[in-house]
C-alpha atoms as an extended CHARMM CRD file, in Angstrom:
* protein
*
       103  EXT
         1         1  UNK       CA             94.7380000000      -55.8890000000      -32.7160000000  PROA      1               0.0000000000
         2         2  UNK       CA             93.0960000000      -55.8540000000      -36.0620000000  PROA      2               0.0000000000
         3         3  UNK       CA             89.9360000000      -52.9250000000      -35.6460000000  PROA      3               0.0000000000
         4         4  UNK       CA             87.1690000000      -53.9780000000      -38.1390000000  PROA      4               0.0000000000
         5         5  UNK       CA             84.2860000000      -51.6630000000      -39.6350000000  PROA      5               0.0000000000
         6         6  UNK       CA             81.6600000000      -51.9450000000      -37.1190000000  PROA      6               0.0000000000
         7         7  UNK       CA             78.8780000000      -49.3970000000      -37.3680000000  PROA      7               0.0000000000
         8         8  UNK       CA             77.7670000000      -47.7760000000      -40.3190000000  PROA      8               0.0000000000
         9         9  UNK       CA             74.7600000000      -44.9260000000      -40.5180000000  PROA      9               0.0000000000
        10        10  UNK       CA             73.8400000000      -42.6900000000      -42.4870000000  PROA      10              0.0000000000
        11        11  UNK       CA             74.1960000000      -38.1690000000      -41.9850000000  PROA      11              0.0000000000
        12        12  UNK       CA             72.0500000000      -36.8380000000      -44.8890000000  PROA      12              0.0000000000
        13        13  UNK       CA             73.6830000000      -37.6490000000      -48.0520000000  PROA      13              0.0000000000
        14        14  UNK       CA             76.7370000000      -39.1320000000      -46.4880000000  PROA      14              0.0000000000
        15        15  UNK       CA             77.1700000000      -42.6150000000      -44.8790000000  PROA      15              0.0000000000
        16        16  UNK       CA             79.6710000000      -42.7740000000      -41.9700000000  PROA      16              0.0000000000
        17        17  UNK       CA             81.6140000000      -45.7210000000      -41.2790000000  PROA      17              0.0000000000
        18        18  UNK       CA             82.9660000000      -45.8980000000      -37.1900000000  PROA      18              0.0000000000
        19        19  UNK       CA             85.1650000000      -48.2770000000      -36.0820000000  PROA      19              0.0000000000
        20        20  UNK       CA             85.5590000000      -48.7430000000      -32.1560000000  PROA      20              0.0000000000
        21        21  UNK       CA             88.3660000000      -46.4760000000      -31.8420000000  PROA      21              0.0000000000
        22        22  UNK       CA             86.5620000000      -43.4660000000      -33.2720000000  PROA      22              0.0000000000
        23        23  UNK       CA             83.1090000000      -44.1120000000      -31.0190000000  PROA      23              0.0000000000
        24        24  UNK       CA             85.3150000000      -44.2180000000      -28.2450000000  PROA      24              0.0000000000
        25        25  UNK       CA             87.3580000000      -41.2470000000      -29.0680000000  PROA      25              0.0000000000
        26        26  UNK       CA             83.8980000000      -39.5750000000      -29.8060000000  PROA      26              0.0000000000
        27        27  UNK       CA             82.5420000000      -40.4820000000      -26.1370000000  PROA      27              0.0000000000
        28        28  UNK       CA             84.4440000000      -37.4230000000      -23.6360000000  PROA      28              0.0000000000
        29        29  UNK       CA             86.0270000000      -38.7280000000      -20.9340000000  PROA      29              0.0000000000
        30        30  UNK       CA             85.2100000000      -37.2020000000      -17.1870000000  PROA      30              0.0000000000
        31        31  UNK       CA             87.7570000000      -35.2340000000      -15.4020000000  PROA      31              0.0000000000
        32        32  UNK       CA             89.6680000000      -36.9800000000      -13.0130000000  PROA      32              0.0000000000
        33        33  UNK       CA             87.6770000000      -35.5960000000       -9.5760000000  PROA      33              0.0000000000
        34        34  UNK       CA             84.6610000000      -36.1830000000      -11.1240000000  PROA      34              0.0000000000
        35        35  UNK       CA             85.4720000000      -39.8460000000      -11.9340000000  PROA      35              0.0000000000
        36        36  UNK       CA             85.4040000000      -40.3700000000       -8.5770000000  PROA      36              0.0000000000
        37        37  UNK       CA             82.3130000000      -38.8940000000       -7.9300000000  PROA      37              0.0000000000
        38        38  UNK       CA             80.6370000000      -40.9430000000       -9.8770000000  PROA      38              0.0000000000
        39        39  UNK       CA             82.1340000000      -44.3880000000       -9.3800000000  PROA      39              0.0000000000
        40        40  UNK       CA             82.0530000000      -43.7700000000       -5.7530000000  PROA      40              0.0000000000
        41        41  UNK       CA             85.9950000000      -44.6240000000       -5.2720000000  PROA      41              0.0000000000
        42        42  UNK       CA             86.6830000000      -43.6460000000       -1.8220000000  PROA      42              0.0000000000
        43        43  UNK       CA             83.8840000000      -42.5690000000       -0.4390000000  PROA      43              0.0000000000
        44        44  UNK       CA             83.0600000000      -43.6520000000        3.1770000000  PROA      44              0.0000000000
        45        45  UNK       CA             79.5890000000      -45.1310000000        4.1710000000  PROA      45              0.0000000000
        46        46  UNK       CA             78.4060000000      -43.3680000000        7.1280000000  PROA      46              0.0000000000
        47        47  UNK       CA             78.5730000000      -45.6130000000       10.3390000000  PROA      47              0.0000000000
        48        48  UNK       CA             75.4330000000      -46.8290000000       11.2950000000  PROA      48              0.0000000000
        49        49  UNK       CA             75.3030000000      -47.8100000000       14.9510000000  PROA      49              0.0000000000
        50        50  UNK       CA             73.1830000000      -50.5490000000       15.9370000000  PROA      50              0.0000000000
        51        51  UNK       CA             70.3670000000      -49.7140000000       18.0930000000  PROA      51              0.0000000000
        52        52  UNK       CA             68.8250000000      -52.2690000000       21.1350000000  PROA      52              0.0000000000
        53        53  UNK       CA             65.4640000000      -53.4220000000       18.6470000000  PROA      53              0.0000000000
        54        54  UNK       CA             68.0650000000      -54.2890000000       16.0380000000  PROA      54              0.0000000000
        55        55  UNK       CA             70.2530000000      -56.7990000000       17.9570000000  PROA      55              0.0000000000
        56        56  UNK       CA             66.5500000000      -58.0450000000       19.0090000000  PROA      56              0.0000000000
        57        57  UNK       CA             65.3390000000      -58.1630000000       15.3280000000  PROA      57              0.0000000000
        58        58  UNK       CA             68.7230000000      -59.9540000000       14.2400000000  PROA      58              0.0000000000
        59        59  UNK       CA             68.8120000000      -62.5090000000       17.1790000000  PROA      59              0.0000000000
        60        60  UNK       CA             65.0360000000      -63.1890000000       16.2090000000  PROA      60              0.0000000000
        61        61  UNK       CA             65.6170000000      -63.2160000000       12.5470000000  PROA      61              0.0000000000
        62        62  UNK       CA             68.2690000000      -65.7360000000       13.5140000000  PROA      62              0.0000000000
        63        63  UNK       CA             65.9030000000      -67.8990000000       15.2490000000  PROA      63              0.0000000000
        64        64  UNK       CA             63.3800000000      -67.5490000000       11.9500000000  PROA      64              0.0000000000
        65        65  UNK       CA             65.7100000000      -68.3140000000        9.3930000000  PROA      65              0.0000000000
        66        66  UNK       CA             69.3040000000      -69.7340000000       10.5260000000  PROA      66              0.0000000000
        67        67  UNK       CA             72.9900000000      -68.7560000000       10.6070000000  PROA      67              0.0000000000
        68        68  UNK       CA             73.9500000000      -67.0420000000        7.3970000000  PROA      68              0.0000000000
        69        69  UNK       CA             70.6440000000      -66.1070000000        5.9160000000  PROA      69              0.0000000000
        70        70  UNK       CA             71.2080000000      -62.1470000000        6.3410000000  PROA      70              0.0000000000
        71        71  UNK       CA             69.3390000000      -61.0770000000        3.6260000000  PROA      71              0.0000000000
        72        72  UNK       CA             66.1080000000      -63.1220000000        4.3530000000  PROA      72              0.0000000000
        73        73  UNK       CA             66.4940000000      -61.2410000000        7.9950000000  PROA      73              0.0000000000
        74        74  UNK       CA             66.7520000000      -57.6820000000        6.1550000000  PROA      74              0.0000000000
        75        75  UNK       CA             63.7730000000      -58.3480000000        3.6200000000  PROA      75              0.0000000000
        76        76  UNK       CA             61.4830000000      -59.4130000000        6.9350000000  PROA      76              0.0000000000
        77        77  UNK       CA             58.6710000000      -57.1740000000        6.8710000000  PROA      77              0.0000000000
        78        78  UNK       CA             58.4520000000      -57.7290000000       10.9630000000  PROA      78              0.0000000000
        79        79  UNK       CA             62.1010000000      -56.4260000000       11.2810000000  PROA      79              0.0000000000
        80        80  UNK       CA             62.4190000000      -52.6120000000       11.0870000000  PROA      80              0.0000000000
        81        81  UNK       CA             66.1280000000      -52.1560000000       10.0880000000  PROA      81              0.0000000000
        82        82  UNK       CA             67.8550000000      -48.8540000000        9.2530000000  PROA      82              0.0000000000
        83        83  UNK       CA             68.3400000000      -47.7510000000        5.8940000000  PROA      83              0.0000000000
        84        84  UNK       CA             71.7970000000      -48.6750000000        4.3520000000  PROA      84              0.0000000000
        85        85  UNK       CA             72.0670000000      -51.9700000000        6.8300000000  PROA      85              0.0000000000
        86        86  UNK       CA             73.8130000000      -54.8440000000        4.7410000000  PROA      86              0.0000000000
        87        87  UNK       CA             73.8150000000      -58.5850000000        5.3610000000  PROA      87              0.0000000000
        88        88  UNK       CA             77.4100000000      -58.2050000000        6.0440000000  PROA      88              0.0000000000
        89        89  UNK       CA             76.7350000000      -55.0840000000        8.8190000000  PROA      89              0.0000000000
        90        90  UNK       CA             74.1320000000      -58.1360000000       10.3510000000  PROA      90              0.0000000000
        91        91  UNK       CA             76.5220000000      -60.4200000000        9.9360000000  PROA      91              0.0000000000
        92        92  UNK       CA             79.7190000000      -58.6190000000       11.8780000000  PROA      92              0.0000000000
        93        93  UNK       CA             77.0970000000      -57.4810000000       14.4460000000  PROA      93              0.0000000000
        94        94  UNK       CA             76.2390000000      -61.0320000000       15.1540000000  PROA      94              0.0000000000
        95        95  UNK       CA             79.8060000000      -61.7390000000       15.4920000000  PROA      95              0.0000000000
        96        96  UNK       CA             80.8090000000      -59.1810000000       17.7970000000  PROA      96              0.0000000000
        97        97  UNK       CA             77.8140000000      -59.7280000000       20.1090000000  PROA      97              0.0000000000
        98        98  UNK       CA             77.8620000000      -63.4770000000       19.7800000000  PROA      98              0.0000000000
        99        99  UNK       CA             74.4330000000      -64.3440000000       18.9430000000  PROA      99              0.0000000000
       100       100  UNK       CA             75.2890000000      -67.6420000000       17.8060000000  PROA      100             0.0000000000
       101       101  UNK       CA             76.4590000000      -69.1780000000       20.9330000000  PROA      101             0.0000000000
       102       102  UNK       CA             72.7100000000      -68.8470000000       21.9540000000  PROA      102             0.0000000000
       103       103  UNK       CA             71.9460000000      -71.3500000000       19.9850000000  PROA      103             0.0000000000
């Protein structure tokens, strides 16, 4: 691939011509454990157990709003959920408890 002059600035007197290669050669690269870290690669979310009000709020929420709208149940401000509860923890809950066939 054919690198072409891209940036050009000026350092005092001198004016300094990069090309991609050399800003990314200039950016340092993180060690490998720390790349993890911070992209989050294979780090567990803690388990969050349901609690009795949820399954209430979720079977209500499904009532409300209809099968499939999880995140219209999580953003209800008269549903108290736990922090880090995802429309696709609602959505596994409602299939292992069944909700649906209520309906």
């Amino acid at each position: 691939m054919h690198e072409s002059v891209d940036t050009s600035f000026t350092n005092g007197n001198k004016t300094i011509i990069e090309t991609p290669s050399q800003r990314r050669a200039s950016v340092p690269k993180p060690k490998r454990e720390n790349a993890f870290k911070l992209t989050g690669i294979g780090v567990r979310r803690k388990i969050l157990m349901f609690t009795p009000e949820e399954d209430k709020y979720t079977k209500a929420g499904l009532k409300r709003y209809g099968f499939g709208q999880w995140q219209a149940i999580l953003r209800d401000p008269d549903f108290y959920f736990q922090t880090g509860r995802t429309a696709n923890s609602l959505l596994s809950r409602a299939a292992q408890i069944k909700i649906w066939i209520i309906f």
